[in-house]
C-alpha positions in Angstrom: -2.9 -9.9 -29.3 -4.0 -9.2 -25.8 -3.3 -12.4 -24.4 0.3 -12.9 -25.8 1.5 -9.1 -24.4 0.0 -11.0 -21.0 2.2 -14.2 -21.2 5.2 -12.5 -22.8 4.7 -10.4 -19.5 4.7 -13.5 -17.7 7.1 -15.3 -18.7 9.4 -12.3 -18.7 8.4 -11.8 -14.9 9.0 -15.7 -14.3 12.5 -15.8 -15.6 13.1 -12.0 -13.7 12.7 -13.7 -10.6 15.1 -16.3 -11.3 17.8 -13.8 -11.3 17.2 -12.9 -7.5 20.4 -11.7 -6.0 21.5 -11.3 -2.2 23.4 -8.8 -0.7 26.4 -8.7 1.2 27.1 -5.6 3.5 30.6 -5.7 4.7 31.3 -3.8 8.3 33.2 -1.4 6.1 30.0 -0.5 4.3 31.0 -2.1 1.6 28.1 -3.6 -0.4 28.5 -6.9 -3.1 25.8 -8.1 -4.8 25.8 -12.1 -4.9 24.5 -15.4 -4.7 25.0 -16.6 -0.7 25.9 -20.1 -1.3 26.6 -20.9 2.7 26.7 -19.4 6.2 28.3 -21.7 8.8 29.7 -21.0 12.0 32.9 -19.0 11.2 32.6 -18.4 7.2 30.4 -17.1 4.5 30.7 -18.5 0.8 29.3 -16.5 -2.1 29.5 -15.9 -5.9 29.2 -12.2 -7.0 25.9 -12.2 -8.9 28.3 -10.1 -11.7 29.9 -13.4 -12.5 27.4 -16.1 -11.0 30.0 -18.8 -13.1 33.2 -17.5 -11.2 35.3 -17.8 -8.2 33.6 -18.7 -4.7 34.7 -16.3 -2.4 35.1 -17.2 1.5 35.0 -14.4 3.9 35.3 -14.5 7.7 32.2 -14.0 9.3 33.5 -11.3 11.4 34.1 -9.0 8.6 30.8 -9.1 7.7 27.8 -6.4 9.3 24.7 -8.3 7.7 23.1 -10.0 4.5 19.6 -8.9 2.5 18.9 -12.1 0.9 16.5 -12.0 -2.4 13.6 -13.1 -0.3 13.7 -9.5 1.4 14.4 -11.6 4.6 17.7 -10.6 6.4 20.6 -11.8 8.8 21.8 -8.4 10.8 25.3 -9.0 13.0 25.7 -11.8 12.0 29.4 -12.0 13.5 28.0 -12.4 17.2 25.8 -15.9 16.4 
């Protein structure tokens, strides 16, 4: 009994980390959880993690303050790169 709470924990816990979502802050503090799907020079494409099978959505880098990515790393100003 033990060991099948322990790999139904696991497994839960494998496919909960699948789910990792990003976060875009806008300069208007505006935050949208998504999936970042690029950053290149003068654009950011994402899909909002609400509808992962939807619309790409391009926004101008300068509209944008920063990005947490699911990794807990983190791009901060990104405008000025």
């Amino acid at each position: 009994m033990t060991r099948s709470i322990a790999t139904s924990f696991l497994l839960y816990s494998i496919s909960w980390s699948s789910f990792s979502q990003d976060t875009v802050i806008y300069r208007s503090n505006i935050q949208t959880e998504a999936k970042v799907l690029e950053v290149n020079k003068d654009e950011i494409q994402y899909k909002r993690y609400s509808n992962i099978d939807g619309p790409t959505y391009t926004v101008d880098r300068s509209e944008i303050h920063s990005i947490k990515f699911s990794n807990e790393s983190s791009i901060s100003d990104i405008s000025s790169d």
